[in-house]
RORO-463704 format. One record per residue (C-alpha): x, y, z. Coordinates in steps of 0.5 Angstrom, whole numbers, plus 2048, in hexadecimal, padded with zeros to 3 digits. Each point is the difference from the previous one (the first is absolute). Example, Ala and Ser with C-alpha at 12.3 -4.5 7.8 and 13.67 -1.06 7.14 Angstrom:
8197F78108028077FE
This chain:
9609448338027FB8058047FB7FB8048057FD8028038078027F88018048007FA8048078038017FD8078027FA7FB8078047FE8038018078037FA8018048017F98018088018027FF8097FA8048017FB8018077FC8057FC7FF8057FA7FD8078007FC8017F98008077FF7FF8007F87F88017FE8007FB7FB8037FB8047FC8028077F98007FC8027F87FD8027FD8077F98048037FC8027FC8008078038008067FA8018058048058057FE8048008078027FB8048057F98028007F98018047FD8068007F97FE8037FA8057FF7F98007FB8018057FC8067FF7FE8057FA7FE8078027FF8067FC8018078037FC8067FB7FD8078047FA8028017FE8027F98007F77FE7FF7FD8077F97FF7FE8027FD7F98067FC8027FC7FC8057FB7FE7FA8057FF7FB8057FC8057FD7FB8038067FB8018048068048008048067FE8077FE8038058057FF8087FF8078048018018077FF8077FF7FE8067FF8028047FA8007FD7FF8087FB7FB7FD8057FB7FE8068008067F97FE8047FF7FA7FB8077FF8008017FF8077F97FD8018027FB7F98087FF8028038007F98068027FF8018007F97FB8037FC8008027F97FE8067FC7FE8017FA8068057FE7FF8007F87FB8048048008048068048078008068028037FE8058057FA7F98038057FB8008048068047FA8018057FE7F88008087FF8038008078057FA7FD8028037F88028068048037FC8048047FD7FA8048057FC8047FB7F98008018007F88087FE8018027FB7FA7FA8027FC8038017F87FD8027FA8017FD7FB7FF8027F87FA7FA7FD7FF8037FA7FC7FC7FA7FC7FB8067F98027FE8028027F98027F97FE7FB7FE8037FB8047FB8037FD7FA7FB7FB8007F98018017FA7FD8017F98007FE7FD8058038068057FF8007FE7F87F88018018018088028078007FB7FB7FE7FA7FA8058028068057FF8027FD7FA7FA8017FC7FF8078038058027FC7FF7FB7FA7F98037FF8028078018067FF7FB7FA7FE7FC7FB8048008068078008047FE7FB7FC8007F97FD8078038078038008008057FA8058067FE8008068037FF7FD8088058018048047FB8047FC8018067FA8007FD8017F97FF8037FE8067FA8038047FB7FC7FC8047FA8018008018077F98028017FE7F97FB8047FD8057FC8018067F97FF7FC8037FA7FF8017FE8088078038018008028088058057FD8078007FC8067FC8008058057FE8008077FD7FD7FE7F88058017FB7FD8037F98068017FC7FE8027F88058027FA8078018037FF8008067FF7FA8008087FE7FF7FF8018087FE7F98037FD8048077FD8077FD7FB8038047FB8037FC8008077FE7FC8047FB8047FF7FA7FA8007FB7FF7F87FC8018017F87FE7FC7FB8057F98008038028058027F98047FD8008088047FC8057F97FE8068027FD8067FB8008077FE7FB8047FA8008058007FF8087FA7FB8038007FD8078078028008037FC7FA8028047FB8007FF7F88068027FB7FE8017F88038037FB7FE8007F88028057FB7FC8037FA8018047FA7FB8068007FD8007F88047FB7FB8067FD8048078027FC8057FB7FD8048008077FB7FF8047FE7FA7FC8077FD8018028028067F87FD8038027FA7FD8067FF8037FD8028077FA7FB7FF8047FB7FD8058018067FC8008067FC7F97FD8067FD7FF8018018087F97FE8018007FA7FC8077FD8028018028088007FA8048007FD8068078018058038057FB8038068037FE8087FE8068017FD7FE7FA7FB7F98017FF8028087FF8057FD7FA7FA7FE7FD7FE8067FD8068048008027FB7FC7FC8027FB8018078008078008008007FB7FA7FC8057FC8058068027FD8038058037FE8078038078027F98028007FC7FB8058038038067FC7FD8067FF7FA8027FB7FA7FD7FB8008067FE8008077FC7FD8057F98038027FB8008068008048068068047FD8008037F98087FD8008017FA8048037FA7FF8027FC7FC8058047FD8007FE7F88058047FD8087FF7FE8047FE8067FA7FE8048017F98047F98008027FD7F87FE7FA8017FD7FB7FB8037F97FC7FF7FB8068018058068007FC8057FC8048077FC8008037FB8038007F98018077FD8058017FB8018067FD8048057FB8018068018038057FA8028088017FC8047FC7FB7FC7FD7FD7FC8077FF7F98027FD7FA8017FE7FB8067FB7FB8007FF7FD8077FC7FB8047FF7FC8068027F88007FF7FB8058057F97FF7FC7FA8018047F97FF8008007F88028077FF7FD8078017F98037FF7FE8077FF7FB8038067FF8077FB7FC7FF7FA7FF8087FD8017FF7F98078017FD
């Protein structure tokens, strides 16, 4: 952890910073190592410290090492005495994260103490998050433990799945698969999305009754050691009609495309054009609506973003994901989803359940 502390303090000079507080859980659990689910990082080039209440104290000094653990019973006081006691002036914040109404208290609180003259707060959005793009060894060891969960899971679920389930039937099997499989938890909400139903990419699982031919859209991941997963695959209950035939392939021979072709210094945006592409040549460009993929780790969307528009370099050991789908009212949808890391000569696929 202290080599990713290192690397935040690296990007003061750069962003004319003394100091950031992290208040976002994935990032303070990054730089820490603390997965507690209350506390924050105030980070000088001098001193780390983390404050959390009573209920971690214990758990943050085990997990933390590299930081000055403090108990605090809330308030903003804790970090006007770091401030004195620091000197920093200007001091960043995470304010993609934080709410109005703390940074609203964290300002009365500066103003409120006349020693605090001249300290500014100032908006340091993406200092972690960039920093998580690309990650290390043991970050892709906990990311691949999360991978197979859903990888085995996917399955072993998937050829049990018969007419006459429900939708949350299935999704509580995957679930349940998952955590046989070494999941600490879920990812995201699991989405079993079967017939028409399908036609929306974020369905939540209801107790519509799976047919006979209908075409199911599974999308879920797993959660281990704080890395999640994302996996999606679709199928087709009994014998898959013409249309999920063809727009299977499409999907397939789009997402390949990407995985195939993506290099080394291409943008989102370009490596998102790989598959929409295909599916616009083949018609259907109207109905792939989302963007190609994301990255993963920490969070279930992070970055790099790889979508249209998306300016985000995609680097050596970047890891996203590749899911394009097509999504058709009234009958259902298709989307087939994995997880890939770019080495040097091009991307490498960490999901393998089976398509």
């Amino acid at each position: 952890m202290k080599e990713r502390v290192e690397g935040l303090v690296a990007q003061f000079p750069e962003k004319d910073l003394d100091g950031v507080l992290i208040s976002a859980p994935e990032n303070r659990r990054f730089l820490s190592g603390f997965s507690g689910s209350a506390g924050y990082l105030f980070i000088t080039k001098d001193n780390a410290v983390l404050v959390t209440d009573s209920r971690y104290t214990e758990q943050a000094g085990n997990q933390s090492p590299d930081f000055e653990v403090k108990q605090v019973k809330g308030g903003w006081g804790w970090l006007v005495d770091e401030l004195k006691a620091s000197g920093a002036k200007k001091v960043g914040f995470e304010s993609q994260d934080m709410s109005v109404s703390s940074y609203n208290g964290l300002i009365d609180a500066i103003k409120g103490d006349s020693s605090l003259g001249g300290v500014s707060l100032i908006p340091a959005p993406g200092l972690a998050e960039n920093q998580r793009i690309i990650k290390d060894q043991e970050e892709l060891v906990a990311l691949q433990k999360a991978i197979d969960a859903s990888d085995l899971a996917m399955d072993q679920v998937c050829p049990g799945i018969t007419h006459g389930m429900t939708e949350k039937e299935v999704a509580w099997k995957m679930e349940m698969a998952m955590r046989d499989f070494g999941a600490d938890t879920i990812s995201f909400d699991t989405i079993v999305a079967a017939g028409p139903n399908g036609a929306m990419a974020h369905h939540q699982p209801s107790d519509y009754v799976i047919k006979h031919g209908d075409p199911i859209v599974i999308d879920m991941g797993a959660k281990v050691g704080g890395y999640c997963s994302d996996l999606s695959r679709s199928i087709a209950v009994g014998e898959a009609d013409e249309t999920f035939k063809k727009i299977y392939d499409i999907v397939l021979g789009a997402q390949l495309t990407a995985i195939n072709t993506v290099k080394v210094g291409m943008t989102g945006e370009e490596c998102d054009s790989l598959s929409r592409d295909v599916i616009a040549e083949a018609g259907y460009g109207d109905n792939f609506g989302h963007s190609l993929g994301h990255g993963v780790g920490l969070f279930i969307h992070e970055n790099p973003r790889v979508g249209p528009r998306s300016p985000d370099i995609l680097e050596v050991n970047t890891v996203f994901t590749v899911e394009p789908g097509i999504y058709l009212t009234g009958w259902g949808g298709i989307r087939i989803e994995d997880i890939v890391i770019l080495r040097e000569d091009g991307a490498v696929p960490l999901s393998k359940a089976t398509k």
